[in-house]
N, C-alpha and C positions, 0 to 999 in steps of 0.2 A: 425497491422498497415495496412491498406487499403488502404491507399491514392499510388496512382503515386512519385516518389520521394524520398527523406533521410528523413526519423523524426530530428527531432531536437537532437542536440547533448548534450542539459541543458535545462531542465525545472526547474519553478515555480508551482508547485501543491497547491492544497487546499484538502483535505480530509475530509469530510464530517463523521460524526460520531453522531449516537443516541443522543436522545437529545440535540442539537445546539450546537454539541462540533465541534469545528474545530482543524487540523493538517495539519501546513503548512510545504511542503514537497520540495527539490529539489532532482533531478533525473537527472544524467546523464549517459548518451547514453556509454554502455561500447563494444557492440557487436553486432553481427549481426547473428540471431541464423539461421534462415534459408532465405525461398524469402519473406515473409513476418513478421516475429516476429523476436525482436530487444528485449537487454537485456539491463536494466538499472543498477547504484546502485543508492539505495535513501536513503536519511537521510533527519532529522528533520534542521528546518533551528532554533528552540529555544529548550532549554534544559527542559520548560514548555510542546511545544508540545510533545519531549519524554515523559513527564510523562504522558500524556495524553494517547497518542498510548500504554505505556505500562498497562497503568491499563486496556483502553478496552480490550487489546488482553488477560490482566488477566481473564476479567469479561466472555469475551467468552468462553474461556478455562476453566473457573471452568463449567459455565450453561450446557456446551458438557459435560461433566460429570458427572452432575447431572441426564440428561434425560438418560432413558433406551434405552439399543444397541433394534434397532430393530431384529424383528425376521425373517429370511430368510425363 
């Protein structure tokens, strides 16, 4: 958070996801982690977008798994 000021203490989110999938998100304001980063909690505002966030974050987590650790 950059700006001068308090962040908002409730948002309305939109999550944007691969292929035209949306995730509508609210977030509020639970903390203040240091002089600039502020901690939220978020949840889904539809029990649709849950399934939604949980399949991508499935689909992510298998494809990480899939590709080979690179080599150091």
């Amino acid at each position: 958070y950059a700006k001068a000021g308090t962040p908002a203490k409730d948002q309305l989110l939109q999550l944007m996801l691969p292929m035209e999938r949306r995730v509508q998100l609210r977030a509020c304001l639970v903390r203040r982690v240091d002089r600039r980063h502020y901690a939220y909690s978020v949840e889904t505002l539809h029990a649709e977008d849950e399934q939604t966030l949980r399949q991508y974050l499935f689909e992510q987590h298998s494809e990480h798994r899939q590709q080979p650790e690179a080599i150091a």
